[in-house]
Every structure is written in C-alpha cells, then in structure tokens.
Residue frames relative to the residue before (quaternion, step in Angstrom):
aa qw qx qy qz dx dy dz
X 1.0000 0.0000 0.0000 0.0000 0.00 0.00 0.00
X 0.2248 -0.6665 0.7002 0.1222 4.05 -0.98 1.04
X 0.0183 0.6967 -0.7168 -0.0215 3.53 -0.85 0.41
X 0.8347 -0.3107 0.1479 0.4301 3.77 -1.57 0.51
X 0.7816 0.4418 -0.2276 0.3770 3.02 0.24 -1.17
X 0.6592 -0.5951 0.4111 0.2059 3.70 1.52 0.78
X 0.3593 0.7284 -0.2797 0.5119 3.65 1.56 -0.35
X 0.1287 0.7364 -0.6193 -0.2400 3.71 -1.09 0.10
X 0.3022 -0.8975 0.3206 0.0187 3.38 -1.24 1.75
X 0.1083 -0.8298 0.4829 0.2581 3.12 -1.05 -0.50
X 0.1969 -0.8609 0.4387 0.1659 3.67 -0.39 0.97
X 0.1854 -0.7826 0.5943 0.0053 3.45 -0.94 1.40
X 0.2287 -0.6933 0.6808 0.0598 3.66 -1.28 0.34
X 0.2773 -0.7337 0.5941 -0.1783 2.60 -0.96 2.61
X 0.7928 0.2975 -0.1976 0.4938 3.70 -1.10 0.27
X 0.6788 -0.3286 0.5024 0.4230 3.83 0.37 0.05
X 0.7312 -0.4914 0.2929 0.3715 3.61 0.86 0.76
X 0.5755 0.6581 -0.3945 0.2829 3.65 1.33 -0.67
X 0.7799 0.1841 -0.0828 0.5924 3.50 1.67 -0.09
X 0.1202 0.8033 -0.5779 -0.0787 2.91 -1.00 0.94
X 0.2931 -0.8252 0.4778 0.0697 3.10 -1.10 1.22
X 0.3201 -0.7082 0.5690 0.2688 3.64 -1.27 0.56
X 0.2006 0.8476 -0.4866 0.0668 3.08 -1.15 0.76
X 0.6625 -0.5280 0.1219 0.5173 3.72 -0.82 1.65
X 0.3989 -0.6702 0.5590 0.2816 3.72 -1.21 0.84
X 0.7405 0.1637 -0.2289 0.6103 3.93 1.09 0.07
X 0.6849 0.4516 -0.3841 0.4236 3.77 -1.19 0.92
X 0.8422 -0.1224 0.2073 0.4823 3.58 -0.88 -0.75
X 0.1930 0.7101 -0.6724 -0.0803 3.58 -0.75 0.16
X 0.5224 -0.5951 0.5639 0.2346 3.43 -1.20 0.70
X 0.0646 -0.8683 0.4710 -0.1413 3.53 -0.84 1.18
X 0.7961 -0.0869 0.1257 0.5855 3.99 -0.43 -0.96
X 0.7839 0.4300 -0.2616 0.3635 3.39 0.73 -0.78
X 0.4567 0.6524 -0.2122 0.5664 3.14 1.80 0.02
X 0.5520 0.3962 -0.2653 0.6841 3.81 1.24 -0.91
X 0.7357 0.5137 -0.2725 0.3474 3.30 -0.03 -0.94
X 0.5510 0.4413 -0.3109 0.6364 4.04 1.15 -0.77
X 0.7464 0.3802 -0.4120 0.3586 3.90 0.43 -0.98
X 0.8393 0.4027 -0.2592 0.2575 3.35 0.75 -0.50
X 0.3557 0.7040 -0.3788 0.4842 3.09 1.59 1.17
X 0.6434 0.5925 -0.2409 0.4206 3.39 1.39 -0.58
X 0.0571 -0.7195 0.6920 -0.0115 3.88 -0.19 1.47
X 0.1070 0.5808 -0.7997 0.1079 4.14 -0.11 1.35
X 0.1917 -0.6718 0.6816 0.2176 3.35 -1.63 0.10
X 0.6659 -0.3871 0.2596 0.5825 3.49 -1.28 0.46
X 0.7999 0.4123 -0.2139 0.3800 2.82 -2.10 0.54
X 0.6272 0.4008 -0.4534 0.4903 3.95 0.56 -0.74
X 0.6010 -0.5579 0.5676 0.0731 3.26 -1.76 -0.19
X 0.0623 -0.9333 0.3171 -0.1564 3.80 0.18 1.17
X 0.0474 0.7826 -0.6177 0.0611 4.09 0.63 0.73
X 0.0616 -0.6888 0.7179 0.0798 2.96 -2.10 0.67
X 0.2131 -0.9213 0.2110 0.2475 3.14 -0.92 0.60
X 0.6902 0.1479 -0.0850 0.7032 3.63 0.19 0.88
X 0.2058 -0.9510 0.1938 -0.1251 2.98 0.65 2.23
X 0.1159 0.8387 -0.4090 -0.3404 2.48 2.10 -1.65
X 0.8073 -0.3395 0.1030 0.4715 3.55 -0.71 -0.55
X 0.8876 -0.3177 0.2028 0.2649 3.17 0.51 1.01
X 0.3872 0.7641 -0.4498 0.2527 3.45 1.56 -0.11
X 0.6783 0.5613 -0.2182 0.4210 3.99 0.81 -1.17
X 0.7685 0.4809 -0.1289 0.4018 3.21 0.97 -1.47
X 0.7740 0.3460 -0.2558 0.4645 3.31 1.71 -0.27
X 0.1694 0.8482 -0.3230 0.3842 2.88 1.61 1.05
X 0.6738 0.3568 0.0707 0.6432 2.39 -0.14 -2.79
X 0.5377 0.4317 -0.5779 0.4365 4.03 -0.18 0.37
X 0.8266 0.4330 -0.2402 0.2673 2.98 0.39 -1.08
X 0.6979 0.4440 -0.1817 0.5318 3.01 1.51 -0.77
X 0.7143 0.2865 -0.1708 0.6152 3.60 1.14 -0.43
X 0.1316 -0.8214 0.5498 0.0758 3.97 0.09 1.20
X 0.6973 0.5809 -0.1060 0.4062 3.32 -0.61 0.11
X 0.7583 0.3159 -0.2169 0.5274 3.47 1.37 -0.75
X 0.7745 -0.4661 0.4092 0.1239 3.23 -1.48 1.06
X 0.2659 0.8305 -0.4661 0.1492 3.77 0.19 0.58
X 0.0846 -0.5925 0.7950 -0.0985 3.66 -1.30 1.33
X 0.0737 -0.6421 0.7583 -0.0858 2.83 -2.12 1.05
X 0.2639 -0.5076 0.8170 0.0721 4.13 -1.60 1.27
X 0.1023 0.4823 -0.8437 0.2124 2.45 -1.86 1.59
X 0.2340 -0.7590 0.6000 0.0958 3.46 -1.39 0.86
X 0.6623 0.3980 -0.3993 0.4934 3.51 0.82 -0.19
X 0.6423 -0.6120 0.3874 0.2507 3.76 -0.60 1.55
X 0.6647 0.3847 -0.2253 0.5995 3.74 0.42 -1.18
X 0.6587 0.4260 -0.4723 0.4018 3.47 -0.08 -0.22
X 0.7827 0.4627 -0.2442 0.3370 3.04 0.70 -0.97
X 0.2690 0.7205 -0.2907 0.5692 3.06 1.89 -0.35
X 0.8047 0.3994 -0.0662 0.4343 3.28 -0.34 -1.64
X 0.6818 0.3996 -0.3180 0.5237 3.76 0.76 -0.88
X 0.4898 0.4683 -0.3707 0.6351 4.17 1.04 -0.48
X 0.7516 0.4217 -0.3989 0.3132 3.58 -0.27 -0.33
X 0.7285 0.4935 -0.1319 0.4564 3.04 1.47 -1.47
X 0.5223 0.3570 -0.4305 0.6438 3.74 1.60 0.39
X 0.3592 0.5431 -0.5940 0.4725 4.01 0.37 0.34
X 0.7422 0.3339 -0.2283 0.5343 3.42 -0.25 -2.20
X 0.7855 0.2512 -0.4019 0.3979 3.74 -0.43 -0.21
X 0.5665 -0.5691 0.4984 0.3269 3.72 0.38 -0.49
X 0.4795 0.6674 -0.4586 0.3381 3.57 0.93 -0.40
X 0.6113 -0.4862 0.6205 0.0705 2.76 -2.49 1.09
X 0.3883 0.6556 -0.4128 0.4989 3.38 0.79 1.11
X 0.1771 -0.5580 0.7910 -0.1780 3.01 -1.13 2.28
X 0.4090 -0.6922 0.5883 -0.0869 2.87 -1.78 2.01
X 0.2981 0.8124 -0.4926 -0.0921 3.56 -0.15 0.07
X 0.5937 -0.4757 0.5265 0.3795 3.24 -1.35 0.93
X 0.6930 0.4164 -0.5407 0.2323 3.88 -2.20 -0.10
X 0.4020 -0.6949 0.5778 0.1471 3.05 -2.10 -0.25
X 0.5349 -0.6708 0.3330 0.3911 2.99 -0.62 1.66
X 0.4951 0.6154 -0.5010 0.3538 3.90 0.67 -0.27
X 0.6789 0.5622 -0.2405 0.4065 3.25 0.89 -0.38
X 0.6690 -0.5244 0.3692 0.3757 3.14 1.14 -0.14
X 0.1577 -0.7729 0.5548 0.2644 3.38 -0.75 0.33
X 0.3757 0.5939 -0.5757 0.4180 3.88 1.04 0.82
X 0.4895 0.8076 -0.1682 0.2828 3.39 0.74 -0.96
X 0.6910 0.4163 -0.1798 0.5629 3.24 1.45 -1.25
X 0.2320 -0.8195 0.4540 0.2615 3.70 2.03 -0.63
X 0.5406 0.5484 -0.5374 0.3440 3.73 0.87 1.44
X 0.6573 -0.5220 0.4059 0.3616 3.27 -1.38 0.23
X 0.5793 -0.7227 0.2695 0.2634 3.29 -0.73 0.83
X 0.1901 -0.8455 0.4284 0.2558 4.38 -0.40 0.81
X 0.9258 -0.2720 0.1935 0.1774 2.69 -1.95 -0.07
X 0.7040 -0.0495 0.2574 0.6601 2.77 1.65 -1.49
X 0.2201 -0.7413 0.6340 -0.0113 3.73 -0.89 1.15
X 0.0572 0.8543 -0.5158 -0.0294 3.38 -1.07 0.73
X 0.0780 0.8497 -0.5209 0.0224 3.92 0.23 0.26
X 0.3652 -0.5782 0.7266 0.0666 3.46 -1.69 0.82
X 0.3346 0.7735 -0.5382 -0.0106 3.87 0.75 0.24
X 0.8206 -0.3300 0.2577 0.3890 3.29 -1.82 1.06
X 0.4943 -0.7224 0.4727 0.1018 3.27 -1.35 0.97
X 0.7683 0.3232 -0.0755 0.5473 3.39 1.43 -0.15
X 0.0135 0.8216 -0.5699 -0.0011 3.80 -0.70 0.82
X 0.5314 0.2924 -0.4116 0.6802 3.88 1.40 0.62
X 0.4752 -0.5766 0.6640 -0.0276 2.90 -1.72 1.15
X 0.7632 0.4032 -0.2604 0.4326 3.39 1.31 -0.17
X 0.6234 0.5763 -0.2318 0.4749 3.09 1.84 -0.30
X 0.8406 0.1162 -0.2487 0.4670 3.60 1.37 0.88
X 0.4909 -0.5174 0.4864 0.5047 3.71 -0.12 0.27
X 0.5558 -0.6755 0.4640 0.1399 2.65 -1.33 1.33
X 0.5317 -0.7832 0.2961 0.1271 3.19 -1.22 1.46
X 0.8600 -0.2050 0.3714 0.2835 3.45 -0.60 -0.03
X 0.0081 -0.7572 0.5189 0.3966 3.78 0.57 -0.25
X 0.5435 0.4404 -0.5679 0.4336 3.91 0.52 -0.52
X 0.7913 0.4115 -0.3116 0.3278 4.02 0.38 -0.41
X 0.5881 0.6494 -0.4314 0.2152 3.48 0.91 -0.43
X 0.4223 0.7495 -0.2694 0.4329 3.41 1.53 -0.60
X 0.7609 0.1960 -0.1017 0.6101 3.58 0.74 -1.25
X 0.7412 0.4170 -0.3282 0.4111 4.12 0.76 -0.14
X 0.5951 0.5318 -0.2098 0.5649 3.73 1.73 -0.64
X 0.0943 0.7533 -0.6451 -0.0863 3.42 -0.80 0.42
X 0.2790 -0.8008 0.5090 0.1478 3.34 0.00 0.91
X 0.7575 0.2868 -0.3448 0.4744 3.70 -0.14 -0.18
X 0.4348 -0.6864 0.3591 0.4591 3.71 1.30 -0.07
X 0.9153 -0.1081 0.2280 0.3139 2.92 -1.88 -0.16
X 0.7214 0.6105 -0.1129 0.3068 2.92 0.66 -2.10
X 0.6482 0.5604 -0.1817 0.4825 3.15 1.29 -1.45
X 0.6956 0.4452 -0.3404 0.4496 3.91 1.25 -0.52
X 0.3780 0.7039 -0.3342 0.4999 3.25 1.56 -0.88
X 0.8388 0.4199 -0.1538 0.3107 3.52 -0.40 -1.55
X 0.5026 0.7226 -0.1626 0.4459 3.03 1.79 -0.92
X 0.7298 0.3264 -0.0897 0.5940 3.37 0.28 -1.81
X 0.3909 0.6860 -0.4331 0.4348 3.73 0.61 -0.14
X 0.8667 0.2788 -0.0086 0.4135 2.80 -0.35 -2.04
X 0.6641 0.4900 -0.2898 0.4846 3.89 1.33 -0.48
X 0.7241 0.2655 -0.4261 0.4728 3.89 0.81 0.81
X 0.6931 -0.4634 0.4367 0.3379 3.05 -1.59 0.13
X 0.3258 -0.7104 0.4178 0.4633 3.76 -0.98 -0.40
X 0.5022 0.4089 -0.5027 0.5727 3.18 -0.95 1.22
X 0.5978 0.5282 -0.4110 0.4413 3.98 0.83 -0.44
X 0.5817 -0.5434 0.5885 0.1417 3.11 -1.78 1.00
X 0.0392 0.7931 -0.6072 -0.0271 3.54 -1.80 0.75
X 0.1038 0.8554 -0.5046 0.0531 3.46 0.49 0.58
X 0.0248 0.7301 -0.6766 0.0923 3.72 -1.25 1.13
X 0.2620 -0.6905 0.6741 -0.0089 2.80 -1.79 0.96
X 0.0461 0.6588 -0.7151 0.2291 3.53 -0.62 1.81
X 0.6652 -0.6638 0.2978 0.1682 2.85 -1.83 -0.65
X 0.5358 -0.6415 0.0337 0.5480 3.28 0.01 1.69
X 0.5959 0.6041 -0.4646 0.2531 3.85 0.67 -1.06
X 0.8198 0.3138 -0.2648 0.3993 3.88 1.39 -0.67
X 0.0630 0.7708 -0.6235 0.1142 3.55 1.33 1.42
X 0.6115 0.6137 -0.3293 0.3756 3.80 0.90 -0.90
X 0.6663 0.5500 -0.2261 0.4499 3.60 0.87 -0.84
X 0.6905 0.5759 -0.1559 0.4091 3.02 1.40 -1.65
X 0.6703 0.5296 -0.1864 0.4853 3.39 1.29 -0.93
X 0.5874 0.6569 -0.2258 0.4153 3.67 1.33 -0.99
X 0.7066 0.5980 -0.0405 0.3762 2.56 1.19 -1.37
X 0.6745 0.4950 -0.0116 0.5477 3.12 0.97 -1.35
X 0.6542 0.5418 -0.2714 0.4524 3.51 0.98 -1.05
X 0.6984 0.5164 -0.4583 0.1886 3.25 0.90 -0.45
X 0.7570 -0.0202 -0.2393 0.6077 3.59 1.22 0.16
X 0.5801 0.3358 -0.4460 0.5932 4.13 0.49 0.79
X 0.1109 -0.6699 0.7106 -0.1844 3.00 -1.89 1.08
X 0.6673 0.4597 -0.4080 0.4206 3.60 -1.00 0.16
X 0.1661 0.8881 -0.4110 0.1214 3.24 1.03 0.72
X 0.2562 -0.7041 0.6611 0.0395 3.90 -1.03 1.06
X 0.0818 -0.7832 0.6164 -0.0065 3.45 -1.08 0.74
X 0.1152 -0.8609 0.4905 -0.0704 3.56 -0.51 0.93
X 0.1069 -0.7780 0.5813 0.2132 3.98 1.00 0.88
X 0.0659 -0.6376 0.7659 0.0510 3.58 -1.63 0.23
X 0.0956 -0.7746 0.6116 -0.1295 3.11 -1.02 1.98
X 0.4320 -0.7333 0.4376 0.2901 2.95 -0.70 0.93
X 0.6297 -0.0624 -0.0967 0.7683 3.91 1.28 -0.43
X 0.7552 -0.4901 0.2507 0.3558 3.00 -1.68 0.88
X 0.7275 0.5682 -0.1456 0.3559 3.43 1.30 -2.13
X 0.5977 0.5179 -0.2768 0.5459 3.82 1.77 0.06
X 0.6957 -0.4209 0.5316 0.2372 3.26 -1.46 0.44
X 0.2341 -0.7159 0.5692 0.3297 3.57 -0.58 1.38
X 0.4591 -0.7580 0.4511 0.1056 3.02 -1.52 0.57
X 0.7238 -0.0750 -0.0779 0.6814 2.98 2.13 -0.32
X 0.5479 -0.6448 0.5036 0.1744 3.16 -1.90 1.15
X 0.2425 -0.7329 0.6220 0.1310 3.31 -1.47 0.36
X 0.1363 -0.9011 0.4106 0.0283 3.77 0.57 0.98
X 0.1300 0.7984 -0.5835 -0.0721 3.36 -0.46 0.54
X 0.0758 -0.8139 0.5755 -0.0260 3.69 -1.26 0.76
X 0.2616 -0.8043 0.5330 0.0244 3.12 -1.38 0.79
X 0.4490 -0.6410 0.5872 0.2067 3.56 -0.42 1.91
X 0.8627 -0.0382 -0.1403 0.4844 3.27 -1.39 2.02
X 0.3127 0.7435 -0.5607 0.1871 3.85 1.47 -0.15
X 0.0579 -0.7084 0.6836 0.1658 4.46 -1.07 0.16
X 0.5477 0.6301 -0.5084 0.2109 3.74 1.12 -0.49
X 0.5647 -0.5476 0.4485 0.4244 4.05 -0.90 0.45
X 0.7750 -0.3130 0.4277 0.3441 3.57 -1.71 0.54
X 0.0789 -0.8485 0.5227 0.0243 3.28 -1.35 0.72
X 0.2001 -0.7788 0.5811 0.1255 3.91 0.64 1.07
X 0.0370 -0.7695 0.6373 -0.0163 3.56 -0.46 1.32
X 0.6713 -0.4644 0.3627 0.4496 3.90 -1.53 0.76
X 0.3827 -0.7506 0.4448 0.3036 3.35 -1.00 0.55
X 0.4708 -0.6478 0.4767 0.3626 3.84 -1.02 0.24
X 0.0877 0.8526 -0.5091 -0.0786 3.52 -0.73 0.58
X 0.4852 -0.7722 0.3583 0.1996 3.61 -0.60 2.04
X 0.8920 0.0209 0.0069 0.4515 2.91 -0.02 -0.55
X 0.2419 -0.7539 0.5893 0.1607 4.38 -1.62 0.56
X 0.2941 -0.7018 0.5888 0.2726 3.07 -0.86 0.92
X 0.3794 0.5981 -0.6767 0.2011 3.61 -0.07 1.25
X 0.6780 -0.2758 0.2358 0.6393 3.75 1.60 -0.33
X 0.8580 0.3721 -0.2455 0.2552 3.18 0.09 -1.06
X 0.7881 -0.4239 0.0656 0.4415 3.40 -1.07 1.21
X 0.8103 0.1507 0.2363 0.5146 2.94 0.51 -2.34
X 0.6324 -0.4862 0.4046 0.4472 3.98 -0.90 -0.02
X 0.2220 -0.6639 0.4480 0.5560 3.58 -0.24 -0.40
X 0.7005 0.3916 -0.4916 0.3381 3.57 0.47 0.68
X 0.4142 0.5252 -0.5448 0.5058 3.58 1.07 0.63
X 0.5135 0.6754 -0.3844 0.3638 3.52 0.95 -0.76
X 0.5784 0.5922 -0.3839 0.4091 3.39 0.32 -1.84
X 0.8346 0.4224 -0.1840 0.3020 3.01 0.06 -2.06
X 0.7461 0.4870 -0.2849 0.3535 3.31 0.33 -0.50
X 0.5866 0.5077 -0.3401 0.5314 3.41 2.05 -0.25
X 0.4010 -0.6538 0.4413 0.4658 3.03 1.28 -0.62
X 0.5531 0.7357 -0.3221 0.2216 3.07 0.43 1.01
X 0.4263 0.3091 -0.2010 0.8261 2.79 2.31 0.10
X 0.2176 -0.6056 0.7255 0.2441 3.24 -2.13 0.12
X 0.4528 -0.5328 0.5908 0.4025 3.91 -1.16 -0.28
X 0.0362 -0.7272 0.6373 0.2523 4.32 0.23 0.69
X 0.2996 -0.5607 0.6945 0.3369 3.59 -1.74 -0.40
C-alpha cells in the first residue's frame, strides 16, 4: 500500500483492533515497546500529553484509544513520518497535533505551553561505535545523535511541575535515565520488563515527577512472554489488547 506521504506501507491492528495503524513497509516499525509506553499513561479527559519523536504515530494512537478525551501532540523529525503519523490520527479519529522538529532543538523552540505529561521511546543508542551500523530506514529510531542528554533535557523542559514523564529504554541505561531526569524531576517509579521471568530485564519503564521529593519506587516487574508455549503472559496479553494498563 503507497499512501500520501509517497511512503510504502503496511497497516496493522493494535489493541484488539481498536487501532489501526500505518506504518513504513521497510525500516522501523513500532511494536511492544510502543504498547507498553501507551499503557503507562493515566491522562484524564481534558489533560494535555506530548511525545517525543513520534514516528508515525504508534503511542499516540494508543493512549487515544485508551484515554478518550485527552489532548495529544507528538515531534517527529523525519517529514514522512510525520506525514504518516497525521494521517494515522485521520484513520483513527484522534486528537493528535503532529509537529515537525528535533528534540535537539529544544523543547522551547516549538513555543508551547508546557503539558501534563511527556512520553518518549528515545533511540537506543548515542555511539555509533557501539553497534553495526543500522539500517538507514532504522537509524532515525536506533541513533540518537545529540545523545541521551538531549531527550532528557527535552521532556524536562516540556511539562509542567507536578507533570509526569515516563520512558522506556534500555535497562543497562536506568543510570543515565535517572541522572538525567534528576536534575529537576524526582519521584521516580521503576518497572523492569523481562522478556522471561528466568532472564535479565532487558528494559525499563521510568516514570518521573517534575519537582517530584517522594523516594524511588522498585515496582513488580512485567514479564513478556512463558516458556510453557504460549505467545505472551496473560498479563502482557491484557496490555497489548488493551485491556490492562501498566499503573505507577
């Protein structure tokens, strides 16, 4: 399938069908870790909700679906995505403003008032030497180029105080993630995600609170998948139908 943006897609169905999302038919596709970021998000109607570096829209048409009522904007630097992420709140209906830039840039830059809540999947890498080089359809979502820091500084500066940040990276950069963040949010929740119970989680779910003082929280871990056969847990399941959320 070619859709406007000149892209060639494919359309998948997320949540039990309640969404369905387009997305590039070669490069990145948004997946588990994407379900998993939406279903951390407790906006209520009416609150106010950024992500950063949306791509086409996989997160934002989530939490739409699961949270009606809230207010939702996504940064994406690669044009066609963004394209593609506008298109993909059309086909669903969603309250969802696209905006072209790069979190390097700052999140003054975009010249809005600060929300409720910030959420970001940001790239898993910030050395170029520390993996064989991706894909070009992938370097975009695996390469952060201005590092970490630069998402950090971002999601900061893009809530309110008292607002919520919650990312999902990988567990090895819970240290970074926390450094980072600490430098004005606190109350921090942790949530390990294992892919089987008997392994090392492999990624973190991070939640923080802008001006937060409450101590650290070592939440239950999620675990994807049992080697008794079946696909998923039956609580990864829930989530991924949308039938469960991940509270903090």
């Amino acid at each position: 399938m070619t859709v406007a943006t000149g892209l060639e897609v494919v359309e998948n169905a997320l949540l039990g069908g309640r969404v369905r999302l387009r997305q590039p038919a070669r490069g990145y596709r948004a997946g588990m870790d994407a379900a998993l970021l939406a279903a951390t998000v407790a906006a209520t109607a009416g609150e106010r909700v950024v992500e950063a570096g949306c791509g086409a829209g996989a997160v934002l048409m989530q939490i739409a679906a699961r949270r009606p009522g809230v207010q939702l904007a996504g940064l994406e630097r690669d044009p066609a995505l963004a394209a593609l992420a506008r298109e993909n709140a059309a086909l669903n209906g969603a309250d969802a403003e696209v905006i072209e830039g790069d979190v390097a840039a700052g999140f003054r830059a975009l010249g809005l008032p600060p929300f409720d809540h910030a959420v970001s999947n940001p790239p898993f890498f910030d050395d170029p030497g520390a993996l064989r080089a991706p894909a070009a359809g992938k370097r975009g979502a695996w390469m952060a180029d201005a590092g970490l820091a630069a998402w950090t500084r971002f999601l900061l500066k893009a809530v309110r105080e008292g607002g919520t940040i919650t990312v999902i990276h990988r567990a090895d950069r819970l240290a970074d993630l926390l450094a980072g963040l600490g430098a004005t949010a606190g109350s921090f929740a942790v949530r390990p995600v294992h892919a089987f119970a008997d392994e090392p989680a492999k990624r973190v779910l991070v939640r923080a609170v802008k001006t937060g003082k409450a101590p650290l929280r070592l939440l239950p871990a999620l675990v994807l998948h049992d080697r008794g056969g079946g696909k998923h847990t039956a609580e990864a399941e829930a989530v991924l139908r949308g039938e469960a959320a991940l509270p903090f």
